[in-house]
PASEBA-619947 format. One line per 3 residues: number of its first residue (from 1); their letters; for each residue x, y, z of C-alpha. Coordinates in steps of 0.001 Angstrom, whole numbers, plus 500000, padded with zeros to 6 digits. Example, Ala and Ser with C-alpha at 12.3 -4.5 7.8 and 13.67 -1.06 7.14 Angstrom:
1) as) 512300:495500:507800 ~ 513670:498940:507140
//
This chain:
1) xxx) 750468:301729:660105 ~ 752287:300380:657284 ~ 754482:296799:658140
4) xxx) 757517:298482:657572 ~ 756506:301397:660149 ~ 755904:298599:662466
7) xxx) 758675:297192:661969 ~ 760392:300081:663256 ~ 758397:300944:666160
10) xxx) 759110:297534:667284 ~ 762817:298084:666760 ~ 761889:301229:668861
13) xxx) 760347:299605:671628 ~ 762866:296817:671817 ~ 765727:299211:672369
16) xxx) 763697:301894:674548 ~ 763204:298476:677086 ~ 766310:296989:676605
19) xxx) 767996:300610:678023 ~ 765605:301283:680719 ~ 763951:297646:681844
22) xxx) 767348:295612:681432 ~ 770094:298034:681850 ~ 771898:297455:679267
25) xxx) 774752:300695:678384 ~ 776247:301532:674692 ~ 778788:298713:673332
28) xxx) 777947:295880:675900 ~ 779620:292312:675189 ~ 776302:289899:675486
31) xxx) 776397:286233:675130 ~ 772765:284999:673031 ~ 770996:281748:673507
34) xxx) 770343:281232:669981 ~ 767826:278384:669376 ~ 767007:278864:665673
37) xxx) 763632:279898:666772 ~ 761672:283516:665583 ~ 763048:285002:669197
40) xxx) 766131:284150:669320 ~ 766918:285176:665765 ~ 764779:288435:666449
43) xxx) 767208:288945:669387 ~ 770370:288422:667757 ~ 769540:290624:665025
46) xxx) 768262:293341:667402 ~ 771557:293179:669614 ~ 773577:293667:666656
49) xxx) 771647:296369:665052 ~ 771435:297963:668276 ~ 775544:298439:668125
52) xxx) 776008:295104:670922 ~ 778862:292851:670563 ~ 777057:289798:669814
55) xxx) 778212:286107:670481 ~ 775993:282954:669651 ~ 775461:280163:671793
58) xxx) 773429:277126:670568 ~ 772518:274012:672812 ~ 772099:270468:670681
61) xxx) 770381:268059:673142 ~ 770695:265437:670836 ~ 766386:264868:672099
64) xxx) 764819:265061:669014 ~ 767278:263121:666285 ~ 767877:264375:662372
67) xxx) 765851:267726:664243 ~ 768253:268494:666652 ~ 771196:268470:663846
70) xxx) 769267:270471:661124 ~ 768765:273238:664257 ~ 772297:273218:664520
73) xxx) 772987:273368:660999 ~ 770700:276027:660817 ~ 772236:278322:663243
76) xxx) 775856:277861:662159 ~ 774730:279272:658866 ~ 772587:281862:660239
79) xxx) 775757:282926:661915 ~ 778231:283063:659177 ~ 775825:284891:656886
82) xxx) 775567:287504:659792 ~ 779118:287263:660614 ~ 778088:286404:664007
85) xxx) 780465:284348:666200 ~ 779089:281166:667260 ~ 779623:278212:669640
88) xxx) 778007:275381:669403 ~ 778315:272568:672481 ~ 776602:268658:672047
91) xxx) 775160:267205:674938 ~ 774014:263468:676279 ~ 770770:265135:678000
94) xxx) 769278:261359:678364 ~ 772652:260707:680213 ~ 773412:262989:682199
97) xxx) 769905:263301:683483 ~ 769772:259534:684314 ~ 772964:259852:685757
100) xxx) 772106:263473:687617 ~ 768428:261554:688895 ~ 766932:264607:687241
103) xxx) 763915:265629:684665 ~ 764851:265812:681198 ~ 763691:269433:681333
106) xxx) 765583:269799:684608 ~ 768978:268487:682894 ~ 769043:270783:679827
109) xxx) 768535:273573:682111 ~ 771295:273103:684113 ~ 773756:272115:681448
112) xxx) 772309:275236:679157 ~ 773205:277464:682000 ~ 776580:275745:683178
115) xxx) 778176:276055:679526 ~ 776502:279733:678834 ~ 778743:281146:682284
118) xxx) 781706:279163:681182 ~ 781438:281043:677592 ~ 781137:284372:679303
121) xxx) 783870:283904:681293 ~ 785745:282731:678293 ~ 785082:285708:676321
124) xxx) 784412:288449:678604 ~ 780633:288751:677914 ~ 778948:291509:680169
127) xxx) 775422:289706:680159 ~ 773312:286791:678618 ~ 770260:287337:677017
130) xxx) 767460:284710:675565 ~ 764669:285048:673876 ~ 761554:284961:676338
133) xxx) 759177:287119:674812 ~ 755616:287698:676505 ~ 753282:284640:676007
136) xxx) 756302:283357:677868 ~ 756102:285173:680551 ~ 752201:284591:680982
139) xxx) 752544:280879:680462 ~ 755063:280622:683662 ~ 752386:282849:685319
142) xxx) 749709:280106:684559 ~ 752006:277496:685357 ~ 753376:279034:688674
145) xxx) 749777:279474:689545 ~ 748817:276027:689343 ~ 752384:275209:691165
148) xxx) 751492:277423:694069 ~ 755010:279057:694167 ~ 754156:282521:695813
151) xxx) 754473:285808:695655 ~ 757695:285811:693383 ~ 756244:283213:690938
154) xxx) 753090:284918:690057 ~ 755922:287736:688569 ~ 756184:285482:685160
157) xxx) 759555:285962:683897 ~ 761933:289285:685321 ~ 763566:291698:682452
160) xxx) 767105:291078:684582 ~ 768608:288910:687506 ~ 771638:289586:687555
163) xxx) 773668:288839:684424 ~ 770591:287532:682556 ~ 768200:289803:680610
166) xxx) 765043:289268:678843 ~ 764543:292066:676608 ~ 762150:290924:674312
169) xxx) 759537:290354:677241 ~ 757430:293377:676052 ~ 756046:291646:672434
172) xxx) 754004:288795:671702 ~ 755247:286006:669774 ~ 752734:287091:666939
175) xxx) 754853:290450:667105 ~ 757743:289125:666788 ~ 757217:286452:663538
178) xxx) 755837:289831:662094 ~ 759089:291395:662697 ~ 761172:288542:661123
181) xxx) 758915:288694:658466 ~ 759611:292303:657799 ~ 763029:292344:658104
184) xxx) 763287:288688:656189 ~ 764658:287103:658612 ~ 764440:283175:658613
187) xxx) 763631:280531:661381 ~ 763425:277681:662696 ~ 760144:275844:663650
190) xxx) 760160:273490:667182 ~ 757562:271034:666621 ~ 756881:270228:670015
193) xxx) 755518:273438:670022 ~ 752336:272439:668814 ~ 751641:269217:671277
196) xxx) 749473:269703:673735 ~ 751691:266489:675891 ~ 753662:269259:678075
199) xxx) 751868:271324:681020 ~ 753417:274468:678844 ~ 751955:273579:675558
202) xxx) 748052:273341:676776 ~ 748563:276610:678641 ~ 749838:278353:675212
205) xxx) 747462:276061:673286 ~ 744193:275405:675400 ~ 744490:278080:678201
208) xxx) 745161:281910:676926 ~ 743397:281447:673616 ~ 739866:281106:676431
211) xxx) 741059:284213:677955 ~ 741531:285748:674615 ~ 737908:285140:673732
214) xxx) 736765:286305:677374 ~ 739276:289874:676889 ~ 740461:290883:673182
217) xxx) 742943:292552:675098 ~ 744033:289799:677433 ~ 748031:289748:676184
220) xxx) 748215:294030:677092 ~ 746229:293326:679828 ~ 748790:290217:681279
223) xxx) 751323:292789:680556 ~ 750453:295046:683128 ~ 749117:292792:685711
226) xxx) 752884:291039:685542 ~ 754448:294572:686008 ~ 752342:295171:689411
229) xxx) 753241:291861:690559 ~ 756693:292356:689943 ~ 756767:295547:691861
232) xxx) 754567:293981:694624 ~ 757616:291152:694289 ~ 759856:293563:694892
235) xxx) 758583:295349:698059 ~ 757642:291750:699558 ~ 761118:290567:698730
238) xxx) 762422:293621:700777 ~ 760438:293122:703568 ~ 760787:289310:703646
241) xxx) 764421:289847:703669 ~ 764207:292383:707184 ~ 762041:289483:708623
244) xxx) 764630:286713:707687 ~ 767769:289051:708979 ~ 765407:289660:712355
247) xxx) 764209:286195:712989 ~ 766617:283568:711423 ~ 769318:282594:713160
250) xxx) 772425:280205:712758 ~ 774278:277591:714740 ~ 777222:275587:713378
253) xxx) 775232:274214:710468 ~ 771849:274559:712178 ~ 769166:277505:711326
256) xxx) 766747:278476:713465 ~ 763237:279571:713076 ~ 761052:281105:716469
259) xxx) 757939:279009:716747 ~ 756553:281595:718708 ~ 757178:284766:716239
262) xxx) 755474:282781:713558 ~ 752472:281834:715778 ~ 752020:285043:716434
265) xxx) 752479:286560:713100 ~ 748802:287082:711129 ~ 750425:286297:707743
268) xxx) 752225:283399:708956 ~ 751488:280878:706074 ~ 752779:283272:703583
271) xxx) 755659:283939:705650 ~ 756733:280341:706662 ~ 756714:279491:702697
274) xxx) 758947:282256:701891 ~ 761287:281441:705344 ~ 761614:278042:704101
277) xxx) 761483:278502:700171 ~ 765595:278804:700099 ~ 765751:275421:702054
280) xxx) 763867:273715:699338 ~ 760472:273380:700396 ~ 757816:274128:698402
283) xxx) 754135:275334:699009 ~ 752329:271836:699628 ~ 755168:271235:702520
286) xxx) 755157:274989:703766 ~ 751132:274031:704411 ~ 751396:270711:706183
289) xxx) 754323:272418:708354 ~ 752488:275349:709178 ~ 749482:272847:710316
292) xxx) 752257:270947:712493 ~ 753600:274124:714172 ~ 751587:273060:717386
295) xxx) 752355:268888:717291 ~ 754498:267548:719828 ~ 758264:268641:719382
298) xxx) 759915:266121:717267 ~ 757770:266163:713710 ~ 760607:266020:710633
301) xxx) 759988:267382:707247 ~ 762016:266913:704171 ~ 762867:268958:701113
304) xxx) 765274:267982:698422 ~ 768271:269456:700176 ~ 767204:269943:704109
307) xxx) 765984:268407:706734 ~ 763196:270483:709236 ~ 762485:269128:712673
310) xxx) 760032:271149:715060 ~ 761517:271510:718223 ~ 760003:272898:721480
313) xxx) 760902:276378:720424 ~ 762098:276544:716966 ~ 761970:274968:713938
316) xxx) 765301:273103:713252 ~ 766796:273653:709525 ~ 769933:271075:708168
319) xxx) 771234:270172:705313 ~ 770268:266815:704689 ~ 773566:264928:703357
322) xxx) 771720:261833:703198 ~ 768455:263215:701386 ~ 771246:264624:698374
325) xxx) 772494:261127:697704 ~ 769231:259244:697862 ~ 765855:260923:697231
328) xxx) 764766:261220:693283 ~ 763056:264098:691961 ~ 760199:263659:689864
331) xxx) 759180:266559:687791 ~ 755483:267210:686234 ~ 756433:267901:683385
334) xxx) 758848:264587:682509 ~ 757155:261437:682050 ~ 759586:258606:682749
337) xxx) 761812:257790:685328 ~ 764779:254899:684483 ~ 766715:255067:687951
340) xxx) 766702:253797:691073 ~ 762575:252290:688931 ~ 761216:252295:686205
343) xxx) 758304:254341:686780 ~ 756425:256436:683945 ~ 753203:258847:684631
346) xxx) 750772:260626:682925 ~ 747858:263312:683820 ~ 744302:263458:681680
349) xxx) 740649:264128:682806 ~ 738657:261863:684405 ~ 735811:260732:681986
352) xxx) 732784:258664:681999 ~ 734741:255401:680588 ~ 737432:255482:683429
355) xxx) 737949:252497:685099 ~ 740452:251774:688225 ~ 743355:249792:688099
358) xxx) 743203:247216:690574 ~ 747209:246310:689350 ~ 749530:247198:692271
361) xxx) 751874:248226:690069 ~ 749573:250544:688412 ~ 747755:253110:690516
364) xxx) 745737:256271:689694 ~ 745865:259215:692000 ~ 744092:262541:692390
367) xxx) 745642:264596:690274 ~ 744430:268166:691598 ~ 745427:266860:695077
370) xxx) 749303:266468:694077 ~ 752072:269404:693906 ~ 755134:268643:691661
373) xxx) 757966:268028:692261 ~ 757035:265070:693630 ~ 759708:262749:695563
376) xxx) 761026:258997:695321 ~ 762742:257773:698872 ~ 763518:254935:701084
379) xxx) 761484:255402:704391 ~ 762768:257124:707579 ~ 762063:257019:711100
382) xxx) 758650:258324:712198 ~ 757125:257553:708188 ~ 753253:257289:708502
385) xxx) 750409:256991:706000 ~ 746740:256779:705965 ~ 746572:253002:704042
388) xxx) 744115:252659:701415 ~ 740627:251469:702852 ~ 741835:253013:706440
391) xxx) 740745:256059:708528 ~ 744016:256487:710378 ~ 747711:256938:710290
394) xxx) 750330:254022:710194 ~ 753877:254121:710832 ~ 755537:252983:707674
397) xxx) 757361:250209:710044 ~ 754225:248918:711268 ~ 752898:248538:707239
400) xxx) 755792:247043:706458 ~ 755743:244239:708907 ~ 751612:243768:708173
403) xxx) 753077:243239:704748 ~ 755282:240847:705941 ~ 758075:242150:704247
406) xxx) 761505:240245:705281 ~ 764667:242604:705863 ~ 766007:242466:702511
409) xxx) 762184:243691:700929 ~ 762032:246442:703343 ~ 765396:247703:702269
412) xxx) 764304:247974:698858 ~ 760887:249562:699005 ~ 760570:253144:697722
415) xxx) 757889:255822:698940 ~ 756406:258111:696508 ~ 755735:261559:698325
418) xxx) 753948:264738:697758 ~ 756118:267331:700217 ~ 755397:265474:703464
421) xxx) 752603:263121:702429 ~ 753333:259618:701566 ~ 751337:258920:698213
424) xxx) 752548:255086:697752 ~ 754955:252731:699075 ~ 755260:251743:695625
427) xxx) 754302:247923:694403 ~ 752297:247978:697797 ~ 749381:250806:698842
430) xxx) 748680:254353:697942 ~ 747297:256737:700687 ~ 743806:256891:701296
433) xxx) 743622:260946:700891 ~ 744583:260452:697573 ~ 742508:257942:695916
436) xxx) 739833:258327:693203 ~ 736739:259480:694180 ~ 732963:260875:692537
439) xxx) 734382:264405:692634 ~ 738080:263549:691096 ~ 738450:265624:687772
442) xxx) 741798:264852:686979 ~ 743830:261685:687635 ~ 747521:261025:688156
445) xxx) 748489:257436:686743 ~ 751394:256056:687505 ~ 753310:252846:686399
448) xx) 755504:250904:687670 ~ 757566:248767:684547
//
């Protein structure tokens, strides 16, 4: 097939699963996320050749300098060679994520998304779409895997939810490059898309190209293993949603969960996680309460938003005022933290020449032992750890007065924890589960500046 043919069976393809995966009719008003990269310029040209009202949207994070500006540059020109109306927006990421206690990656998310529904809503836009393309898809599969996120993140990336469509999902990045190169369409390269520094990177870099040598195939093959998942999604979702409507109930601000329906249920580790997934909690707490269902009544857990207590009956669901204004998130893929510490961390292999940091203020972990996001708070009532070089657990309280730690040092002593687990009371002791032993691969070392 000649590059010109396959340039318009892609065309084909992209319109043929833009109609019947995303649902999109004749003469629809869509709002684009246009980086500058080979997708999202693929996409806007293949809205507007499709007969879409297209409007641009490009994000400058202001992250990587004279970059950031010449990406910006780039699309405004892009645009008014297309004719292509375009809205640009500056933002203080650094800022606003300090200020916001959130992940760099976390913060441009959230204002990407913020300003792309205020510009639909400013200009009548029917949907958004972006520019995930495949190897995307597969890459949050990887990542989502390693997570442990369930049923629904094993799906990759969907084609729609709701007012945001992905129709470019079907094609390889290699597919799409070809296409711009066809049609002579120009680009802009990211590159921090060649590091290997983020979790993303060494999946697109390091992971698939090993399952690429084990199956030729492997992209085709991704492809439909992500469409059965998402169906299996589906049909899970449906049936999750009759058990939550059955079982969950609701009093003032309370929800309540049976303790004896989920005793009795045979998937009822699966089912907890996805009873509790709305709340907050993710899979590494959705374990260590399942394991507590039988303790005495009384047991709190803590996700970023609620608060779970097992009662004699029930478990006990609240939103957890207190936990919004003072618990920090701390996100794998971000490496620093500036407030309420300064705290950076980094993951690599455990080698031959490793040697442990006897520094308090600089501890190594087990890094196949942890599940991000992991979570920086003051202590609470009932707090216990297992202390380094100990076999049992310790109420935080009691540590803290072994310590010796006056009134005013106990106030200001954070806890580093990994969903219910207390993995340092930081400047002071990491738990014993998660030190450094013969069979750690991979370490987790954190810093305290």
């Amino acid at each position: 097939m000649s590059p010109q043919a396959m340039s318009n069976n892609f065309e084909k393809r992209f319109r043929h699963h833009l109609l019947l995966r995303c649902g999109v009719k004749e003469n629809t008003r869509i709002l684009v996320g246009l980086s500058g990269g080979a997708d999202s310029a693929a996409l806007l040209h293949l809205l507007k050749a499709a007969g879409h009202t297209t409007i641009a949207a490009h994000c400058n994070f202001n992250l990587r300098g004279n970059e950031s500006d010449a990406d910006e540059a780039f699309v405004r020109d892009l645009c008014r060679k297309e004719g292509i109306e375009v809205h640009v927006q500056s933002f203080e990421t650094t800022a606003y994520a300090t200020s916001h206690k959130l992940s760099i990656e976390m913060a441009a998310r959230e204002l990407r998304y913020r300003w792309f529904q205020q510009l639909m809503a400013q200009h009548d836009c029917d949907l958004l779409a972006t520019g995930h393309h495949g190897n995307d898809a597969i890459e949050t599969f990887f990542l989502n895997l390693s997570r442990g996120t369930g049923v629904r993140g094993l799906t990759g990336m969907d084609y729609r939810r709701e007012q945001l469509i992905r129709p470019l999902l079907f094609a390889s990045s290699d597919e799409i490059r070809n296409f711009c190169k066809e049609r002579v369409l120009s680009w802009r390269e990211d590159a921090t898309n060649s590091e290997t520094l983020f979790v993303r990177n060494k999946i697109r870099h390091q992971i698939q190209p090993l399952f690429e040598e084990l199956n030729p195939s492997f992209f085709a093959t991704m492809q439909h293993n992500l469409d059965h998942l998402r169906e299996l999604a589906a049909f899970f979702d449906t049936e999750m949603e009759k058990l939550r409507n059955e079982w969950v109930a609701q009093e003032g601000d309370t929800h309540l969960i049976p303790l004896r329906l989920l005793r009795e249920h045979p998937q009822k580790n699966s089912v907890l996680f996805e009873l509790l997934r709305p709340y907050g909690f993710n899979s590494k707490a959705a374990q260590q309460i399942a394991e507590g269902l039988d303790s005495e009544p009384g047991r709190q857990f803590f996700s970023a938003t609620h608060r779970l207590v097992i009662d004699r009956y029930n478990l006990l669901l609240v939103k957890d005022e207190e936990n919004d204004q003072n618990r920090y998130i701390l996100e794998g893929g971000s490496k620093q933290l500036t407030v309420p510490l300064s705290l950076k961390w980094a993951s690599y292999p455990k080698t031959e020449a490793f040697i442990l940091s006897k520094n308090p203020h600089e501890v190594q972990l087990d890094a196949e032992l942890i599940d991000f996001p992991l979570y920086l708070r003051k202590a609470r009532p009932g707090d216990r750890f297992i202390p380094l070089g100990m076999t049992g657990f310790k109420k935080i309280s009691d540590f803290y007065v072994d310590q010796k730690l006056s009134l005013l040092q106990k106030e200001d002593t954070w806890l580093l924890t990994n969903g219910h687990d207390i993995l340092w009371v930081v400047g002071h002791r990491i738990d014993e589960r998660y030190k450094i032993t013969p069979s750690t691969r991979a370490i987790l070392h954190l810093t305290l500046l």
